[in-house]
Gaussian input, Z-matrix of N, CA and C with variables (Angstrom, degrees):
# hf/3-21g

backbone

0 1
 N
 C     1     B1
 C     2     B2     1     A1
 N     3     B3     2     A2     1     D1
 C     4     B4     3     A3     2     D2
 C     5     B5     4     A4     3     D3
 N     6     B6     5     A5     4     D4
 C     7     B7     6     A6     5     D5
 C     8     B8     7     A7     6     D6
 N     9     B9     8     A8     7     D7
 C    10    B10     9     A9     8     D8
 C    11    B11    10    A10     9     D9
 N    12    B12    11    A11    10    D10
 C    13    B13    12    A12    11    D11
 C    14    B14    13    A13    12    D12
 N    15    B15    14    A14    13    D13
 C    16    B16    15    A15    14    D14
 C    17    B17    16    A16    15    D15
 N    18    B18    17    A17    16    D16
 C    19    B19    18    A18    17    D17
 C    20    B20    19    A19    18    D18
 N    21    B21    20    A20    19    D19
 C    22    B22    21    A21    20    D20
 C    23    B23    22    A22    21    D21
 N    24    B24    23    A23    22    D22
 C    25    B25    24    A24    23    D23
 C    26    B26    25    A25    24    D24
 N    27    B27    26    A26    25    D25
 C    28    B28    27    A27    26    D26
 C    29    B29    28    A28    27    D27
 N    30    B30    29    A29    28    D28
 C    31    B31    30    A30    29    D29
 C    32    B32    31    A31    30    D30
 N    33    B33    32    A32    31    D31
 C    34    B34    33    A33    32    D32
 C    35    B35    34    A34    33    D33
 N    36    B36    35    A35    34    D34
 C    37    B37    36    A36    35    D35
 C    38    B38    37    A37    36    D36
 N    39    B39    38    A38    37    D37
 C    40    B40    39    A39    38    D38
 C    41    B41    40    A40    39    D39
 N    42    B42    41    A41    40    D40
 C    43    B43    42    A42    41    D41
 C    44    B44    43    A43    42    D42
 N    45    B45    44    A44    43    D43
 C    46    B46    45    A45    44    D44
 C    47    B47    46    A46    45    D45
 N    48    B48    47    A47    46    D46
 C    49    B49    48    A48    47    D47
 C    50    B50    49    A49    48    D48
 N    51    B51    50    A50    49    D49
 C    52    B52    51    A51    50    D50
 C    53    B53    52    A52    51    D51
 N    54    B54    53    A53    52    D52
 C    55    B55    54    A54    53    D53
 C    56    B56    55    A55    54    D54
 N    57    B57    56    A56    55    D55
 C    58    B58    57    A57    56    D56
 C    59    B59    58    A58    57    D57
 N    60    B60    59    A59    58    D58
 C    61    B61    60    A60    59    D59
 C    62    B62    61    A61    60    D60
 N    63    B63    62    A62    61    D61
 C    64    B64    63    A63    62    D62
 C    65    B65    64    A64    63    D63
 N    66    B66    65    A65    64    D64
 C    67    B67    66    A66    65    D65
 C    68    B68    67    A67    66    D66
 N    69    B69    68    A68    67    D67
 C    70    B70    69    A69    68    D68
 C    71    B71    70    A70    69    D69
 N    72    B72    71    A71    70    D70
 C    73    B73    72    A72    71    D71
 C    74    B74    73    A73    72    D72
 N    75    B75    74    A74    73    D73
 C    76    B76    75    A75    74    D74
 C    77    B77    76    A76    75    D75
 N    78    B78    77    A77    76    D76
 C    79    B79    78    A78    77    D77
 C    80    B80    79    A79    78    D78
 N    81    B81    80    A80    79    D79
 C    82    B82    81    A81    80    D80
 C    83    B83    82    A82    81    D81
 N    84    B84    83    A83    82    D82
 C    85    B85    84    A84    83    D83
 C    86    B86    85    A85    84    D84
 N    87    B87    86    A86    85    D85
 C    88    B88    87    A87    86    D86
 C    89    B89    88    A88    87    D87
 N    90    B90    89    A89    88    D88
 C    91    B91    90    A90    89    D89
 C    92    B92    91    A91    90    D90
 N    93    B93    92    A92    91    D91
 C    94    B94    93    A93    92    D92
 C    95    B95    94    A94    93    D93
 N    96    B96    95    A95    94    D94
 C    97    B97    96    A96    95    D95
 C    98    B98    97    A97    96    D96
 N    99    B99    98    A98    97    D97
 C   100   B100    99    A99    98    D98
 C   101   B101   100   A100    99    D99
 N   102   B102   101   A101   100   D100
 C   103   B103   102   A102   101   D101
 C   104   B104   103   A103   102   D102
 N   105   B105   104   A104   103   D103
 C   106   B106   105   A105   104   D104
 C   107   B107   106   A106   105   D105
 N   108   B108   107   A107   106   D106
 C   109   B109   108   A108   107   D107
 C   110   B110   109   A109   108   D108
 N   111   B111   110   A110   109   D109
 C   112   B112   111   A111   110   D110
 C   113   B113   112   A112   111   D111
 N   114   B114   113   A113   112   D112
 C   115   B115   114   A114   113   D113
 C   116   B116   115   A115   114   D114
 N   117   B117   116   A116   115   D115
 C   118   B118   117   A117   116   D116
 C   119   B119   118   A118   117   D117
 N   120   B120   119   A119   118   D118
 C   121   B121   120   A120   119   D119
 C   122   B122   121   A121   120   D120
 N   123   B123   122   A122   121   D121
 C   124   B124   123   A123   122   D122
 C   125   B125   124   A124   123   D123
 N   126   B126   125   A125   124   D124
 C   127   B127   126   A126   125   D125
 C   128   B128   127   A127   126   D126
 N   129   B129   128   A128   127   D127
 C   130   B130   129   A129   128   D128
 C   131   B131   130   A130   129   D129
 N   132   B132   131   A131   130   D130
 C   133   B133   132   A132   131   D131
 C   134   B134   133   A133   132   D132
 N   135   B135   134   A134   133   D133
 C   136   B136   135   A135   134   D134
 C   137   B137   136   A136   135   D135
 N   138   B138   137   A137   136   D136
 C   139   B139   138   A138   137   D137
 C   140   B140   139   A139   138   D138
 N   141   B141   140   A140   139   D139
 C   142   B142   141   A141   140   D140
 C   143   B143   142   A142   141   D141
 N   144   B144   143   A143   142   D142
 C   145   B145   144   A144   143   D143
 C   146   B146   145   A145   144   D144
 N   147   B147   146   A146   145   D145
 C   148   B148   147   A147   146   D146
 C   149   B149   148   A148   147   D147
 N   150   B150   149   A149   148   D148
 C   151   B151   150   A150   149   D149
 C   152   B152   151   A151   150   D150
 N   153   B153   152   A152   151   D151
 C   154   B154   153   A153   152   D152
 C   155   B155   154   A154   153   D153
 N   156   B156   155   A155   154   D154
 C   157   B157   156   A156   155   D155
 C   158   B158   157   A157   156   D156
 N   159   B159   158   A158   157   D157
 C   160   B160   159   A159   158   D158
 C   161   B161   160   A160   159   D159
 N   162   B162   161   A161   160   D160
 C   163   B163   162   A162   161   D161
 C   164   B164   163   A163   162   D162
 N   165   B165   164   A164   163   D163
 C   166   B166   165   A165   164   D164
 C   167   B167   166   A166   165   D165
 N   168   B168   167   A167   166   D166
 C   169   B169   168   A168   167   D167
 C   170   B170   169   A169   168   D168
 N   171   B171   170   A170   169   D169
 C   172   B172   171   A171   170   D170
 C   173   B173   172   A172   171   D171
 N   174   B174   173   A173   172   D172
 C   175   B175   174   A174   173   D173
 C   176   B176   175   A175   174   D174
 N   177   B177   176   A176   175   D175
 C   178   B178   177   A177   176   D176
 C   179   B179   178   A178   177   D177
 N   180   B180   179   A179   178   D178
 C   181   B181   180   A180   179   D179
 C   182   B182   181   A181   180   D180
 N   183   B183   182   A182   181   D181
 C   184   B184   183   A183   182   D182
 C   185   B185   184   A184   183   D183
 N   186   B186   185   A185   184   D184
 C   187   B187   186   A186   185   D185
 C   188   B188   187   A187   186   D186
 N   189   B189   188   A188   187   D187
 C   190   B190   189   A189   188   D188
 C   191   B191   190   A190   189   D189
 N   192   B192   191   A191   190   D190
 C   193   B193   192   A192   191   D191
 C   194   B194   193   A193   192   D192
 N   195   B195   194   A194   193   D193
 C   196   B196   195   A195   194   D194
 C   197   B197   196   A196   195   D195
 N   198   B198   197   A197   196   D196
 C   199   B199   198   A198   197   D197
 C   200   B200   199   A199   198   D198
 N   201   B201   200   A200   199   D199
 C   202   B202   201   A201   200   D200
 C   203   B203   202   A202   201   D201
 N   204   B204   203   A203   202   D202
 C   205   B205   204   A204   203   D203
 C   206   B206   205   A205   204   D204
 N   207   B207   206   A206   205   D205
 C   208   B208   207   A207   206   D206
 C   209   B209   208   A208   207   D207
 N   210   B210   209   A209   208   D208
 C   211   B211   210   A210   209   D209
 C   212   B212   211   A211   210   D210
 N   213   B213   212   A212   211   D211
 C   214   B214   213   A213   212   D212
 C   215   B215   214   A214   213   D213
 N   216   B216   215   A215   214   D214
 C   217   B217   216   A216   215   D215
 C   218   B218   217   A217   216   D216
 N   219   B219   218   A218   217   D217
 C   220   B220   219   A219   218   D218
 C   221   B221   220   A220   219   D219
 N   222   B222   221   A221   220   D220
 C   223   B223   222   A222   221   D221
 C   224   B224   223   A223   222   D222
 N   225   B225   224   A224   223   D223
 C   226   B226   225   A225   224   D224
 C   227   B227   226   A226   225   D225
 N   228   B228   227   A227   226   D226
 C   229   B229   228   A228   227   D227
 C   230   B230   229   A229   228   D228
 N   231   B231   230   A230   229   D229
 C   232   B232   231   A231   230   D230
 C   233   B233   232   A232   231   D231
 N   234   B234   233   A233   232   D232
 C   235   B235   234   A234   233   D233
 C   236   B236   235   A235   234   D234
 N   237   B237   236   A236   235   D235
 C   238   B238   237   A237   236   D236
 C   239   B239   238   A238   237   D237
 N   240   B240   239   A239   238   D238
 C   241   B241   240   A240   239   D239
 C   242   B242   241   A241   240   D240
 N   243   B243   242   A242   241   D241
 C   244   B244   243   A243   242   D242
 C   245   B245   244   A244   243   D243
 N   246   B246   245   A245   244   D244
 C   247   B247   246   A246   245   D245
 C   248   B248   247   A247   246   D246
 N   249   B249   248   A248   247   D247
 C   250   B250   249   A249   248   D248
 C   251   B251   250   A250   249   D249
 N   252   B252   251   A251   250   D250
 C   253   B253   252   A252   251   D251
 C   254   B254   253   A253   252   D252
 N   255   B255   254   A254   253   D253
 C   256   B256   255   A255   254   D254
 C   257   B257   256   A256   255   D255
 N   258   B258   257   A257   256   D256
 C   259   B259   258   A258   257   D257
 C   260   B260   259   A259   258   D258
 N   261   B261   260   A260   259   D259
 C   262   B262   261   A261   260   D260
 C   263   B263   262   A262   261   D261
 N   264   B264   263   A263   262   D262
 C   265   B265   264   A264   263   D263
 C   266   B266   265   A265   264   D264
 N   267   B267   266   A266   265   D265
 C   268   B268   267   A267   266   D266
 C   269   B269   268   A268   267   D267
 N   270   B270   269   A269   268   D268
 C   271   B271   270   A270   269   D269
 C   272   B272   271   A271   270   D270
 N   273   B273   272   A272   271   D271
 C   274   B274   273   A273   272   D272
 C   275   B275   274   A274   273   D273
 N   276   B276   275   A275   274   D274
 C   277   B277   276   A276   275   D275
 C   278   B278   277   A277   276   D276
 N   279   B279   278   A278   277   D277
 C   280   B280   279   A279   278   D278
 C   281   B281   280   A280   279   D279
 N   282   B282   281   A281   280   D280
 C   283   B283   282   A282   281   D281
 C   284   B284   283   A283   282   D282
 N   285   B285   284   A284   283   D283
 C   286   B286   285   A285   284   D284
 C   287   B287   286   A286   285   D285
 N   288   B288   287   A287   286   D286
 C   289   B289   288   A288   287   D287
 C   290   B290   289   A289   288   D288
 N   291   B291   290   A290   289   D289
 C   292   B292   291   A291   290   D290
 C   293   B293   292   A292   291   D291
 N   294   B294   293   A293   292   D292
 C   295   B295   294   A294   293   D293
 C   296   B296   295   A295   294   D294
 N   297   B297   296   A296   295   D295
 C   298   B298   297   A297   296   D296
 C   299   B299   298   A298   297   D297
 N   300   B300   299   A299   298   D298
 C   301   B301   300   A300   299   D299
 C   302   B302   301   A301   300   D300
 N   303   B303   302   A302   301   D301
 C   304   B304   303   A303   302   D302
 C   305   B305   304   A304   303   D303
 N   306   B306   305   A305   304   D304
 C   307   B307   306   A306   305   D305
 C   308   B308   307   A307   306   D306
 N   309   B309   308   A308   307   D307
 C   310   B310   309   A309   308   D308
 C   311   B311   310   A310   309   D309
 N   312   B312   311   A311   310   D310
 C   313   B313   312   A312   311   D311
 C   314   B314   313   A313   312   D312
 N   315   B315   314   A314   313   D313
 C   316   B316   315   A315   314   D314
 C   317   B317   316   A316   315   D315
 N   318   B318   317   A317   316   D316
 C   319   B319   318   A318   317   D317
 C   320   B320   319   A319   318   D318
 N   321   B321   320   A320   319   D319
 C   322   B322   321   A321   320   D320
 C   323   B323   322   A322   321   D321
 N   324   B324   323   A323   322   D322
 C   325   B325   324   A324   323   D323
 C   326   B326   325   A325   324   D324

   B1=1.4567
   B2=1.5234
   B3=1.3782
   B4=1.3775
   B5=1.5453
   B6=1.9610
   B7=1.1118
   B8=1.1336
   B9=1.4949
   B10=1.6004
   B11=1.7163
   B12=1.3380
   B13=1.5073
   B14=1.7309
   B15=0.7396
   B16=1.5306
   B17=1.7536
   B18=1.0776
   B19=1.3910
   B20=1.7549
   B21=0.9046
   B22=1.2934
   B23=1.6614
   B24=1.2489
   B25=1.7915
   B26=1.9326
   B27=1.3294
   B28=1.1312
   B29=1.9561
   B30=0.8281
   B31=1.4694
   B32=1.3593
   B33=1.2203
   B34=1.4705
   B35=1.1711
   B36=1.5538
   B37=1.2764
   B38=1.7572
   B39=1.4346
   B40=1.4174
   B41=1.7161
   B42=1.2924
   B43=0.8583
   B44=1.3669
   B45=1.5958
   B46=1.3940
   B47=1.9079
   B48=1.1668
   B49=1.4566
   B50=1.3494
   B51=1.3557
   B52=1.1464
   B53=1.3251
   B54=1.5488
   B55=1.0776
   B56=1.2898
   B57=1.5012
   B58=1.7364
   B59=1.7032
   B60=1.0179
   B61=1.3028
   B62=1.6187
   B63=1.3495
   B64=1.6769
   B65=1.8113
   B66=1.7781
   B67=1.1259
   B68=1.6764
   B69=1.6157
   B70=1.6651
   B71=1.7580
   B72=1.8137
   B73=1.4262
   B74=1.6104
   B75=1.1186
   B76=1.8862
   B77=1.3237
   B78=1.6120
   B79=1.4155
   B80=1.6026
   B81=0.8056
   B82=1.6415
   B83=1.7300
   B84=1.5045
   B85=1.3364
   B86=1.2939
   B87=1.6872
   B88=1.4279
   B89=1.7724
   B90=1.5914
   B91=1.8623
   B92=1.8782
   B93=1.1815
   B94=1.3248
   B95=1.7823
   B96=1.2876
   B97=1.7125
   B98=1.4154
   B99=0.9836
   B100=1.7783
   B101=0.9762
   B102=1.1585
   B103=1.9486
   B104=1.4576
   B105=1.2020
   B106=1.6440
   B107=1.6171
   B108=1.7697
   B109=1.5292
   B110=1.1771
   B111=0.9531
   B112=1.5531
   B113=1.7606
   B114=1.5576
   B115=1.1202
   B116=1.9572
   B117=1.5197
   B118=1.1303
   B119=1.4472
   B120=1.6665
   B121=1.3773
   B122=1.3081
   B123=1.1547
   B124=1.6465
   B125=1.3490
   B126=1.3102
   B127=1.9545
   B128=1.7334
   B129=1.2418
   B130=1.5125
   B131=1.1921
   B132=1.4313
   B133=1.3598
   B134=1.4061
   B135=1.8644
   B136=1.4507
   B137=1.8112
   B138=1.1251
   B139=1.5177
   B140=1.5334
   B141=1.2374
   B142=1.7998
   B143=1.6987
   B144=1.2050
   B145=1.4245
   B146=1.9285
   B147=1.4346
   B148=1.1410
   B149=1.4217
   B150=1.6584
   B151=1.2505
   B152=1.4930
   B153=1.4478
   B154=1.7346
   B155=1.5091
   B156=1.4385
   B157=1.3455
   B158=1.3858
   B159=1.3613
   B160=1.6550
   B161=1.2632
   B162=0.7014
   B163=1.8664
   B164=1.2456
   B165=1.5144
   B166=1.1052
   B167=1.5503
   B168=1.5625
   B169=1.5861
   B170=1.3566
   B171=1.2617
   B172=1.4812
   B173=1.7811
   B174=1.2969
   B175=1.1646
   B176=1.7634
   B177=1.3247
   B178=1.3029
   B179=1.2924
   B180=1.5949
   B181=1.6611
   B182=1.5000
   B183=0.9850
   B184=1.4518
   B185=1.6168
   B186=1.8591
   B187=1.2006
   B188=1.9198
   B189=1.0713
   B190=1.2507
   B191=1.5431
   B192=1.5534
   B193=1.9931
   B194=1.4655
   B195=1.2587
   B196=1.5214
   B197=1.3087
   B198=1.1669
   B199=1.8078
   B200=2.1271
   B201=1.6539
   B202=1.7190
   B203=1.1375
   B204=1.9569
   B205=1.6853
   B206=1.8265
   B207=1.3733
   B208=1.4067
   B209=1.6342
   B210=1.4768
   B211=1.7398
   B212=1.0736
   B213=1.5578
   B214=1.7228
   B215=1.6771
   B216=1.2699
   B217=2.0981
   B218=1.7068
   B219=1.3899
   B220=1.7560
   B221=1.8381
   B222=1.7502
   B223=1.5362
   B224=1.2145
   B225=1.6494
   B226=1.6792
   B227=1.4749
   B228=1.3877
   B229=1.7630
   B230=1.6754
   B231=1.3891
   B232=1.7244
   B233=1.5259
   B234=1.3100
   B235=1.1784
   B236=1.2032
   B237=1.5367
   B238=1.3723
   B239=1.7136
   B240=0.8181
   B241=1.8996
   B242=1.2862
   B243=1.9789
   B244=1.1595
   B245=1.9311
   B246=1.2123
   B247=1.5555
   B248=1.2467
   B249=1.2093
   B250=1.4994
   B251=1.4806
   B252=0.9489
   B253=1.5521
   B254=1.6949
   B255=1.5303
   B256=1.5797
   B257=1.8199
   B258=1.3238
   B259=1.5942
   B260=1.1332
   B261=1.4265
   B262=1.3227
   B263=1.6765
   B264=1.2382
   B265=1.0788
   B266=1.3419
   B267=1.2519
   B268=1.6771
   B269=1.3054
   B270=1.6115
   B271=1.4682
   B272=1.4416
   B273=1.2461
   B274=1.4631
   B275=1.6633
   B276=1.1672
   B277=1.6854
   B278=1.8198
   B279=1.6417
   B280=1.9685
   B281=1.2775
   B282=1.5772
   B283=1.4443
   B284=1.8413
   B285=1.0606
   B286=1.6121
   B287=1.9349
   B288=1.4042
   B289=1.4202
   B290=1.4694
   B291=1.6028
   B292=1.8777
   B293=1.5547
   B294=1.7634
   B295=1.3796
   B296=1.6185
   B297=0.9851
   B298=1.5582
   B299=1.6723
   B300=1.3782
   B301=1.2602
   B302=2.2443
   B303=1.2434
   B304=1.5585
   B305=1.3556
   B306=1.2809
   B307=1.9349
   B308=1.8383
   B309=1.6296
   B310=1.2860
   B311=1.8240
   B312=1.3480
   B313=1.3844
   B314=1.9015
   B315=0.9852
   B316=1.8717
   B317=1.3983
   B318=1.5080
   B319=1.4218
   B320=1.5677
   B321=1.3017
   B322=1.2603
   B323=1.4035
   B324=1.3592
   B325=0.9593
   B326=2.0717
   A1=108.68
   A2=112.22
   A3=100.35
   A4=83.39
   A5=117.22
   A6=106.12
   A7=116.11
   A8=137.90
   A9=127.66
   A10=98.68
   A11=103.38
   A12=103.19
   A13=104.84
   A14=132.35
   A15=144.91
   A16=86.81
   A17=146.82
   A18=150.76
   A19=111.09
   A20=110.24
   A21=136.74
   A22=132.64
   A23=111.28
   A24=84.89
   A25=81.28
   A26=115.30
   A27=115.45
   A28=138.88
   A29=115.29
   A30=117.29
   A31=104.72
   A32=112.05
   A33=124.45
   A34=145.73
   A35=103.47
   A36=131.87
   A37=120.63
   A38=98.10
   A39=101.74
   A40=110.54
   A41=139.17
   A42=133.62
   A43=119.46
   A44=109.95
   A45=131.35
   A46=114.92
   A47=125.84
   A48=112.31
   A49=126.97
   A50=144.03
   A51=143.09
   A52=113.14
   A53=104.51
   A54=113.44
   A55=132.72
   A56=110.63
   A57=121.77
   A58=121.99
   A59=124.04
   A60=118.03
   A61=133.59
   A62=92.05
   A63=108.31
   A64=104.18
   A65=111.68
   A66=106.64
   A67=112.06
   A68=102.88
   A69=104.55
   A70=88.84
   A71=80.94
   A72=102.11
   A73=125.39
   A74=93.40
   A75=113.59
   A76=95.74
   A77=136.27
   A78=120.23
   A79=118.60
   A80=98.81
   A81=128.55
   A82=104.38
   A83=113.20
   A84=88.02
   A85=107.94
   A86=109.52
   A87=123.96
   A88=119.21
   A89=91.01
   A90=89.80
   A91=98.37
   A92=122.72
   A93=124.03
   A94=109.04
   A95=102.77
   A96=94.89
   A97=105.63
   A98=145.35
   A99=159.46
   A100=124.18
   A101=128.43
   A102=117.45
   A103=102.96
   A104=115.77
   A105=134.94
   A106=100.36
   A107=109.95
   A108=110.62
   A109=131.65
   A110=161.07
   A111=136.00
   A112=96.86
   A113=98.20
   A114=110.21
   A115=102.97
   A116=112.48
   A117=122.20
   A118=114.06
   A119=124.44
   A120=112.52
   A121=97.43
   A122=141.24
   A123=135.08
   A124=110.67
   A125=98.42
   A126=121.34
   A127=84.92
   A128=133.08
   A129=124.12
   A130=99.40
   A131=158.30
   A132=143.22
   A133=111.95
   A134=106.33
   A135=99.61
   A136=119.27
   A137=84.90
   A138=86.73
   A139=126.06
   A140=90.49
   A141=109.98
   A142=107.58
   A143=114.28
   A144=104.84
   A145=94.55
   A146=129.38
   A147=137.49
   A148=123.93
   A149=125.32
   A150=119.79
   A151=109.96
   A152=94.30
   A153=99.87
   A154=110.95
   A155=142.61
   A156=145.74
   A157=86.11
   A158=152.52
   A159=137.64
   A160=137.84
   A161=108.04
   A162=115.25
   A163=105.96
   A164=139.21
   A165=138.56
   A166=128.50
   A167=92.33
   A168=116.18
   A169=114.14
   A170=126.80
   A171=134.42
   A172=111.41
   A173=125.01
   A174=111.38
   A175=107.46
   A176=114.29
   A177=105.10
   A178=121.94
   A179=151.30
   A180=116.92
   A181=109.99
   A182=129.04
   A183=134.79
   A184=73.80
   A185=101.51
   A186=136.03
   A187=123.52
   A188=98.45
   A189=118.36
   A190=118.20
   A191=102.63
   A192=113.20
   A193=109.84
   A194=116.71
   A195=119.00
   A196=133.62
   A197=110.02
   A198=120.29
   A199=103.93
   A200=99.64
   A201=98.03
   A202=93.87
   A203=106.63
   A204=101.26
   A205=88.71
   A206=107.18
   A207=108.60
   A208=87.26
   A209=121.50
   A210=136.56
   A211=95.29
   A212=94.34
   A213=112.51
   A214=120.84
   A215=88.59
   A216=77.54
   A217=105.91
   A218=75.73
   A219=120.45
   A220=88.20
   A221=108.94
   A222=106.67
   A223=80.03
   A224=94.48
   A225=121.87
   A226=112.40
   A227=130.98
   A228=132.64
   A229=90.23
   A230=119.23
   A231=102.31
   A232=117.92
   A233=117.73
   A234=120.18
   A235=109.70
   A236=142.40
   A237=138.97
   A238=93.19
   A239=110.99
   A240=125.46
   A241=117.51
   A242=126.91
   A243=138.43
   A244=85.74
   A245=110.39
   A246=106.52
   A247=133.72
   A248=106.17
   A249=138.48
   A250=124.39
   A251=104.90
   A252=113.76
   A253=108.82
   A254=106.15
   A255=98.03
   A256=108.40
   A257=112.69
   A258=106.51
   A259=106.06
   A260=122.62
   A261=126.72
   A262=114.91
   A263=127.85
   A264=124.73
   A265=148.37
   A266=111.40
   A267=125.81
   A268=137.43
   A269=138.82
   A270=114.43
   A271=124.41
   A272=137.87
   A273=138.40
   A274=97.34
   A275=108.24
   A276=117.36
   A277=100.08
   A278=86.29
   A279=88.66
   A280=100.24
   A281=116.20
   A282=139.50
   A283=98.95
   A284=126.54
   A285=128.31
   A286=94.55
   A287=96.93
   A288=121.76
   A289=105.81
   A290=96.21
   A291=120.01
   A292=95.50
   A293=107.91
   A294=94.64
   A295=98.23
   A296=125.14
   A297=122.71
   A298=89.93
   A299=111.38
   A300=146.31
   A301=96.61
   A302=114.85
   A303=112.18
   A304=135.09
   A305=97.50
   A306=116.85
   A307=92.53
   A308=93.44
   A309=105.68
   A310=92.59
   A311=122.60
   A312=117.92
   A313=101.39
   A314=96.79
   A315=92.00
   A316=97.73
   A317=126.38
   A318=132.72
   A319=113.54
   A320=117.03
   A321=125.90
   A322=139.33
   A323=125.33
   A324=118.08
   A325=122.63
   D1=152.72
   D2=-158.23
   D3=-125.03
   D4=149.26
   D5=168.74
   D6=-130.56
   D7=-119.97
   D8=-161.78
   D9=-65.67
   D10=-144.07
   D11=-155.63
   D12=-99.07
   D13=111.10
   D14=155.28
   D15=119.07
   D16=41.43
   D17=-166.63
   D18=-144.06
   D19=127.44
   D20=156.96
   D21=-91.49
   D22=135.67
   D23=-161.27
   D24=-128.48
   D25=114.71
   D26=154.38
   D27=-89.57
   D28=82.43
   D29=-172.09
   D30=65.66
   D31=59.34
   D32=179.60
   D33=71.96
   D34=11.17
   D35=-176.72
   D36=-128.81
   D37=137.57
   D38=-163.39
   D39=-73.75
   D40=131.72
   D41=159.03
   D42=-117.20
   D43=137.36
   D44=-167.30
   D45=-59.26
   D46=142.11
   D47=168.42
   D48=-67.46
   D49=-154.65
   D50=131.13
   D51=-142.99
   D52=171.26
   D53=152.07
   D54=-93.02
   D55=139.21
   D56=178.62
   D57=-105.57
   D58=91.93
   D59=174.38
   D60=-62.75
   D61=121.63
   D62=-154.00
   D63=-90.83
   D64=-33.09
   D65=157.10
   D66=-160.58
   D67=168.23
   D68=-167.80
   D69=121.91
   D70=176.69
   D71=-176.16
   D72=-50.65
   D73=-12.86
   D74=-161.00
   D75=-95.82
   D76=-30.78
   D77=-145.79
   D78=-40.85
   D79=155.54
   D80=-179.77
   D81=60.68
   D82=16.23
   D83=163.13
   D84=-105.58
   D85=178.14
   D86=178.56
   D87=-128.76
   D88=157.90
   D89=-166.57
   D90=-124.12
   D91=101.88
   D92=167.91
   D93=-36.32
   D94=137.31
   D95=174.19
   D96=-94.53
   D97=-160.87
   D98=-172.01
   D99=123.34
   D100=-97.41
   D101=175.67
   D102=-73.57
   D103=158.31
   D104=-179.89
   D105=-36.86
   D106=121.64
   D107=170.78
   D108=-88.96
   D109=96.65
   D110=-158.84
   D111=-101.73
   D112=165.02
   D113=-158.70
   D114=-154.73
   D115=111.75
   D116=165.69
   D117=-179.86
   D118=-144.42
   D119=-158.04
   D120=-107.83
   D121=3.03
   D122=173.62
   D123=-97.72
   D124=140.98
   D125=-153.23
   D126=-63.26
   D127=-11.05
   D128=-172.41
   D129=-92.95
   D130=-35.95
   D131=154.03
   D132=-28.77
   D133=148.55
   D134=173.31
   D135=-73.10
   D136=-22.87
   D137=174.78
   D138=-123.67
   D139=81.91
   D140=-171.13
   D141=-41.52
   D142=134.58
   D143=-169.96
   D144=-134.80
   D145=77.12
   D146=161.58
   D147=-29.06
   D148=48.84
   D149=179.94
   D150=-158.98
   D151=138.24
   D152=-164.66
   D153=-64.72
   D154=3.56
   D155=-170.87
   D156=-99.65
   D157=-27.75
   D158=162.26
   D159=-73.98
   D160=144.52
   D161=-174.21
   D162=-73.59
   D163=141.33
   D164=164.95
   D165=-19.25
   D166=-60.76
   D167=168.07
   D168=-118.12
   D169=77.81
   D170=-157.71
   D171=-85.91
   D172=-49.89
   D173=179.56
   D174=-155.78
   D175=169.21
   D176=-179.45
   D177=-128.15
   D178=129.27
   D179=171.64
   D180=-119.71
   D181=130.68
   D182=-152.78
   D183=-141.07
   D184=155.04
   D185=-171.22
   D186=172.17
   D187=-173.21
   D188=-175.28
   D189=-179.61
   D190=-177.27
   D191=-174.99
   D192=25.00
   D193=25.89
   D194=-160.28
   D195=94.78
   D196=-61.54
   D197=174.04
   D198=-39.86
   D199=123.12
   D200=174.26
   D201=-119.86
   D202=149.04
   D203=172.55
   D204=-122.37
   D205=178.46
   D206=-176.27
   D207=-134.21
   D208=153.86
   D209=160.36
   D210=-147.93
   D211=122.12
   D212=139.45
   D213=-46.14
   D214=155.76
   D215=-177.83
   D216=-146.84
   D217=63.62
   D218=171.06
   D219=44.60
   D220=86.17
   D221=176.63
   D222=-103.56
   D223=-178.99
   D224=172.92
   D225=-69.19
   D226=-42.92
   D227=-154.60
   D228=-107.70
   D229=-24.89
   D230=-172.54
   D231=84.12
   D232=155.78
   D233=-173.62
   D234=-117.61
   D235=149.25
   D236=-157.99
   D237=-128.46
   D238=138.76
   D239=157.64
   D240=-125.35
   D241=112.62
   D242=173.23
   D243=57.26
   D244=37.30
   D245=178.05
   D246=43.39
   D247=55.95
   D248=154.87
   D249=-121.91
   D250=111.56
   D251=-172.65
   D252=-66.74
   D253=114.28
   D254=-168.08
   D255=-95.68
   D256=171.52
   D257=169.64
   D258=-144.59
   D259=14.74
   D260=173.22
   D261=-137.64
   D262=162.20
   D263=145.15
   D264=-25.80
   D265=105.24
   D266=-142.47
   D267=-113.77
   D268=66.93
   D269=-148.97
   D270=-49.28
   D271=-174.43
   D272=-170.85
   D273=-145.39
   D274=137.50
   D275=175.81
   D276=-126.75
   D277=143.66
   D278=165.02
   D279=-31.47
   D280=149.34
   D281=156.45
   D282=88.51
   D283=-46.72
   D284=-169.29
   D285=-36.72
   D286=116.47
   D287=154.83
   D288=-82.91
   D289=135.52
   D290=-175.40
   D291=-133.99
   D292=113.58
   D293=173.11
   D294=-104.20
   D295=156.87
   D296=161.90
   D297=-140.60
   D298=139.52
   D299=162.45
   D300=69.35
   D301=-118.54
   D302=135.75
   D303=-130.46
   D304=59.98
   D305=149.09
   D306=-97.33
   D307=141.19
   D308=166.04
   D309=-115.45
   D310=142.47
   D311=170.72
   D312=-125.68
   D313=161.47
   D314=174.65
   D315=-136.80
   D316=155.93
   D317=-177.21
   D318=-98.09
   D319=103.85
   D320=166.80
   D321=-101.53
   D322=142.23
   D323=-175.36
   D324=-97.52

């Protein structure tokens, strides 16, 4: 059963989305969302991203009850959603492709 937006509801319990990486160094792995993710090229992001087109601290998606938003955090190359380069604070729906640098990731539930 499926419930609000980026949420899954298994026998009454909320389960978190993730992300799936569709391409880049990472392909075919995946990153559970839940507490705030950060995402760039220093081994201290949760999702270390080994490539000189990312910003140290490149972008972030923090959420809850389902609803995910994504921010850039003012990098050099920018972050794209369904390929739109965003500069603000952004919601995320199942399927929305996020490329930052060249990892493409898509949001799954």
């Amino acid at each position: 059963m499926v419930g609000g937006l980026g949420e899954t509801v298994v026998e009454g319990l909320a389960v978190p989305a993730h992300l799936f990486v569709r391409s880049g160094k990472l392909i075919g792995r995946q990153f559970l969302l839940g507490e705030p993710v950060t995402l760039g090229r220093s081994p201290d992001n949760v999702i270390h991203l080994d490539d000189q087109k990312v910003s140290r601290h490149h972008a972030r998606i923090e959420g809850g009850d389902g609803r995910y938003f994504i921010e850039d955090l003012g990098s050099s190359n920018g972050t794209t959603v369904n390929g739109q380069l965003i500069n603000q604070k952004t919601a995320l729906q199942i399927g929305d492709q996020i490329a930052i640098g060249s990892t493409l990731f898509e949001l799954m539930n």
